[in-house]
N, C-alpha and C positions, 0 to 999 in steps of 0.2 A: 509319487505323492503330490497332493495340490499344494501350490507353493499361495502360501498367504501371509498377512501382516500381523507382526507384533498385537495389535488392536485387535483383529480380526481373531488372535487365537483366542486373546480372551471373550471375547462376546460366543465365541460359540463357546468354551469350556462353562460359562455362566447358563448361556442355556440349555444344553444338555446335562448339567446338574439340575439344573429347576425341572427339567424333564423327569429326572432320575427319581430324583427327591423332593415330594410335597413339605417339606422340611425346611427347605433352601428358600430363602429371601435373600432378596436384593434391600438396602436401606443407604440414604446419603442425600446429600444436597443439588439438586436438579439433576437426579439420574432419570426420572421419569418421563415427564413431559418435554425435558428440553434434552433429554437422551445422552446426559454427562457431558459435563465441561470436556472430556476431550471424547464423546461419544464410542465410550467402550459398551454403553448398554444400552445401544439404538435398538432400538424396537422389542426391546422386553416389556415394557410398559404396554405397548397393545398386545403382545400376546399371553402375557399374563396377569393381567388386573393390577390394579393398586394395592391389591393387600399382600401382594408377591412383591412388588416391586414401588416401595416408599420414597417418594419425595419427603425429607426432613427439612425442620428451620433449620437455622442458622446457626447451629450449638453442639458443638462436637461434642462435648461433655454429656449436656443428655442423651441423644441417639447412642452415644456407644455406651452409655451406660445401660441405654433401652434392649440394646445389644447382648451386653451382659447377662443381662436379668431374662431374658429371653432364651439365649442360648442353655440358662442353667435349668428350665423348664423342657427343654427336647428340642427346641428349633435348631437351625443351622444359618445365621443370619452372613451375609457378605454384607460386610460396610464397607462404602468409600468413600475416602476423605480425600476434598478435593487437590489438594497437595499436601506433601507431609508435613512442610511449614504451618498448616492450621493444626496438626495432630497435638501441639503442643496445647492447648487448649482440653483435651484429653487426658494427659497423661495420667492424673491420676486415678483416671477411671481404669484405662490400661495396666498400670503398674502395681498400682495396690490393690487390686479387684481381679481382673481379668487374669492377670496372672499370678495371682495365690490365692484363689476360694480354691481350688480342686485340694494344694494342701493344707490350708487352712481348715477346711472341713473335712478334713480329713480321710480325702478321695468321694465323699459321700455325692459331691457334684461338681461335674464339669465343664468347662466352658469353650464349644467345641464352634468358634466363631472365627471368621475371616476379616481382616483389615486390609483392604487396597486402597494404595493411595501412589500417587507419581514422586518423584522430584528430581534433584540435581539442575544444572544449570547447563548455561550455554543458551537460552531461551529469550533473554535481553528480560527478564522477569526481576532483576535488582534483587537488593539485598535478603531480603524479608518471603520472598519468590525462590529463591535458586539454590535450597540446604541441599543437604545430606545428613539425613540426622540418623539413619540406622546405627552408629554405633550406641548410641542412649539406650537403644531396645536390646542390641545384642546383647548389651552389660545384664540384663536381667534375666534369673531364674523363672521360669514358669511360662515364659515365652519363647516362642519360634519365629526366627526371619530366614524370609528368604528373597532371594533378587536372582531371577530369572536373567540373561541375556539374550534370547534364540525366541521365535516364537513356540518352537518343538518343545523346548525347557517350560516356556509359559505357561503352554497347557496342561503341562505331566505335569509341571508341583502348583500349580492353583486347583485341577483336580483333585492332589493327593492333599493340597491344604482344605478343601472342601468337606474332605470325609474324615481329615485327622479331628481328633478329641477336645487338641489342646489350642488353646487360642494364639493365632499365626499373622504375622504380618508380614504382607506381598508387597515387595516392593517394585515400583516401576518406574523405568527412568524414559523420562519424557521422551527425549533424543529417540527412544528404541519405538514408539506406536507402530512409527512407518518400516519398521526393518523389517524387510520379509527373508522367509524359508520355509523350505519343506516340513509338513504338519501331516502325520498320516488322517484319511478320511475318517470322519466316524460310521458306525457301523462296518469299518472293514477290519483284516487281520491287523490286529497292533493299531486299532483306531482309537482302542479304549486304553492304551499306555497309563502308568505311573510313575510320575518321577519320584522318588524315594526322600523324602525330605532327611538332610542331613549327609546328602551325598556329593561328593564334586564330580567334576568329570577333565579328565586330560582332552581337552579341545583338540588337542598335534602333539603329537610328541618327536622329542627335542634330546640333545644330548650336550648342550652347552651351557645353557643356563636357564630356569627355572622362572618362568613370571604366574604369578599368581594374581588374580582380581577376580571382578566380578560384575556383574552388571552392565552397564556402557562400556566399563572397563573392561568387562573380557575381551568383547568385539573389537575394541579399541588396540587391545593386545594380540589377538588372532592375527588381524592386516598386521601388524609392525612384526609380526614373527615371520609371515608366511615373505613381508617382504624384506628383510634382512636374510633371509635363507636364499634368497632369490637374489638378489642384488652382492651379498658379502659375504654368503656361505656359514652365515651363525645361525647354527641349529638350534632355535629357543623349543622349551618345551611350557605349554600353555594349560594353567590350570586354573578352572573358571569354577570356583566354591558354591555358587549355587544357592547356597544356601550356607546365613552368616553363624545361627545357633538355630541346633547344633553345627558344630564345626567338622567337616571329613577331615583330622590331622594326620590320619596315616595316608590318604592319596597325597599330601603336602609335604611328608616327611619322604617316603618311599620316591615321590619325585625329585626334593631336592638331594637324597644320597645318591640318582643316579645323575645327574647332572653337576654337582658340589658348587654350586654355585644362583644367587634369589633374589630377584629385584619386586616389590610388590606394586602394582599401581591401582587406587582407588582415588574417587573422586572427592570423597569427604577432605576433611584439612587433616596433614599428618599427625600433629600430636593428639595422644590419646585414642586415635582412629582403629580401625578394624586392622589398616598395615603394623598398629604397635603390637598387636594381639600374636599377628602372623610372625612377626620378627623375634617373638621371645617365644614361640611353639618350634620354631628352626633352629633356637639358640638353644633350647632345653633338649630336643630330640635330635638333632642333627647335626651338632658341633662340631664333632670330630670329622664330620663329610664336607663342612665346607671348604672350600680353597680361597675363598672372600671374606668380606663384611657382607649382611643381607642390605641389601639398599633399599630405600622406600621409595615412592614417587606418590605427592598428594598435592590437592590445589592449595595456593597459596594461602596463610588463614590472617585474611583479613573479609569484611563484608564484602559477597561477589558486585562488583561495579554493575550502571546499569548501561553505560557503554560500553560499546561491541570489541573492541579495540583490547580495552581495560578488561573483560570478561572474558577474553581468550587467551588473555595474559595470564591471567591469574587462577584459570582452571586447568588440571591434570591433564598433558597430551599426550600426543606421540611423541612428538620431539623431546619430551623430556625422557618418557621411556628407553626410546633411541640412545641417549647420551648416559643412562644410568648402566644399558647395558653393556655400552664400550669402556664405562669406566668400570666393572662389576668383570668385564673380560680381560683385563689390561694385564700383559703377561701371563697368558694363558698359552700356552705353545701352540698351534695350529699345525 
C-alpha cells in the first residue's frame, strides 16, 4: 500500500467524495485560493470551481449556519474551521441547530454535514491557539466526534463521516498532518474502505495493563507500549477510540477484564475531560476485573504557555504515561 501523510489522506478522501458526490462542498476561511491554513485542500479550488469549494468571511457563526441550512435542503457541505479554538464562535449554530433539527422536527429533516477543524498544542500557538475542546461536543446528543490518529483511520471515518446523515465533527490534531502510513490505493481492492464511526480499534494487544486515548494520544501511546514491552517486558494493550460519540464501551470493557488494570491518556485538561467519561464506564462495567485504581493522564489545566519550555511542561506525554503505568503496575507479580 502507498505510504502517505496524515494531510495527504485527507485531501485525497475530499476529493474523491466531491468526485463521488455533486452534493459534497467544501466551505471555510482561505480553503480556496490560499489552499487552507495548513493546506489540506490544495488544489480543489482549481479542479473544482468556486461553487464547490467556498472561500467564507470571517464568521464561523454564519458559514456554519449556511452549512446547516444547506445541508437540511440535500447538500453535503464539509466545513473547516481553521482551528477548533475559533469553533467557539459557533457553538450555537452547532448545538442548538445542527444538532437537534432532525429531532426536533421530528426526523422530517436532516443534517447530514462535516465539521474539520485542527487543534491541540505543543505548536508554540499560546493560550487562545492550543485547546482541546472535543469534550464540549462529545457532551452533546445529536452529534458525532470523531479523532482519527493513522492516516488509514483518516480516511475511513472522514469518508464514512461524508456519507453519514447526522452532523459529525472531525477532529485533527495538528502534531499528526506529517505522520505518515500505509493508506490503500483508491480504485484498488479495499481502496474504497469504511471506518465504522462509533468503533475503536485494539492498536497491540497487551495483557498487563490497558491504555486507552485517542488522537495524538493514541500514537503517543503506541511508541510508549511497544517500548516498555521492548525495554521492561510490560505488555500494555493499546486502545485508540476513534471516535469520541458514539463511544465503543464494549472493546474498552472487554479489554480492561482481560488485562484488569487502565491508565487513560488524553490531551485535553483532566477534569471533566473525555478520560472522566472513561473512568466511570470501567467503574460501572468493569469493577470487579480491576486489580487497581483507573489512572488518568491529562495536560495540566491551566492556560497552555506560549514558551516552549513551559508548553511541554504542561502538555500530556510520554513520561507521564510511563510513570502512571509503573504506578498502575505496582505489585503485580511478574
Amino acid at each position: 500500500m502507498p505510504v502517505i501523510t496524515f494531510r495527504q489522506a485527507l485531501t485525497d478522501t475530499l476529493r474523491e467524495e466531491m468526485k463521488r458526490d455533486e452534493d459534497v462542498f467544501l466551505m471555510g476561511e482561505e480553503i480556496g485560493i490560499f489552499e487552507g491554513s495548513y493546506k489540506v485542500t490544495a488544489g480543489l479550488l482549481k479542479e473544482f470551481g468556486a461553487k464547490r469549494v467556498v472561500d467564507t468571511p470571517i464568521a464561523e457563526e454564519g458559514f456554519v449556519g449556511v452549512a446547516v441550512g444547506s445541508a437540511m435542503l440535500g447538500l453535503r457541505p464539509v466545513v473547516e474551521i481553521m482551528t477548533i479554538n475559533f469553533i467557539i464562535l459557533a457553538m450555537d449554530t452547532i448545538v442548538n441547530h445542527a444538532a437537534k433539527i432532525h429531532y426536533m422536527f421530528g426526523g422530517q429533516s436532516a443534517v447530514p454535514m462535516v465539521i474539520r477543524t485542527p487543534g491541540g498544542g505543543g505548536q508554540q500557538l499560546a493560550a487562545t491557539h492550543s485547546q482541546n475542546l472535543e469534550p464540549w461536543f462529545a457532551h452533546v446528543p445529536g452529534l458525532k466526534v470523531v479523532a482519527p490518529s493513522t492516516p488509514y483511520d483518516a480516511k475511513g471515518l472522514l469518508r464514512a463521516s461524508i456519507r453519514d446523515n447526522d452532523p459529525i465533527l472531525f477532529l485533527e490534531n495538528l502534531a499528526l498532518y506529517n505522520v505518515k502510513g500505509e493508506v490503500p490505493e483508491a480504485g484498488s481492492d479495499g481502496g474504497d474502505y469504511i471506518i465504522p464511526i462509533g468503533k475503536a480499534e485494539v492498536k497491540k494487544e497487551g495483557t498487563d495493563v490497558t491504555i486507552i486515548s485517542y488522537s495524538r494520544m493514541a500514537a503517543i501511546s503506541l511508541d510508549v507500549a511497544r517500548r516498555l514491552e521492548e525495554e521492561e517486558g510490560i505488555s500494555c494493550e493499546v486502545v485508540d477510540l476513534r471516535s469520541l460519540r458514539p463511544l465503543d464501551r464494549e472493546t474498552i470493557i472487554n479489554s480492561v477484564k482481560k488485562t484488569n488494570r487502565a491508565v487513560i491518556l488524553e490531551e485535553d485538561w483532566r477534569s471533566y475531560g473525555i478520560g472522566a467519561e472513561l473512568a466511570a464506564t470501567i467503574q460501572e462495567d468493569a469493577f470487579d476485573y480491576l486489580d487497581a485504581p483507573v489512572l488518568r493522564v491529562g495536560s495540566l489545566e491551566v492556560p497552555l504557555p506560549y514558551s516552549k519550555p513551559l508548553e511541554v511542561a504542561a502538555l500530556a506525554s510520554a513520561g507521564h504515561l510511563i510513570e502512571a503505568i509503573h504506578k498502575v503496575l505496582q505489585g503485580k507479580r511478574r
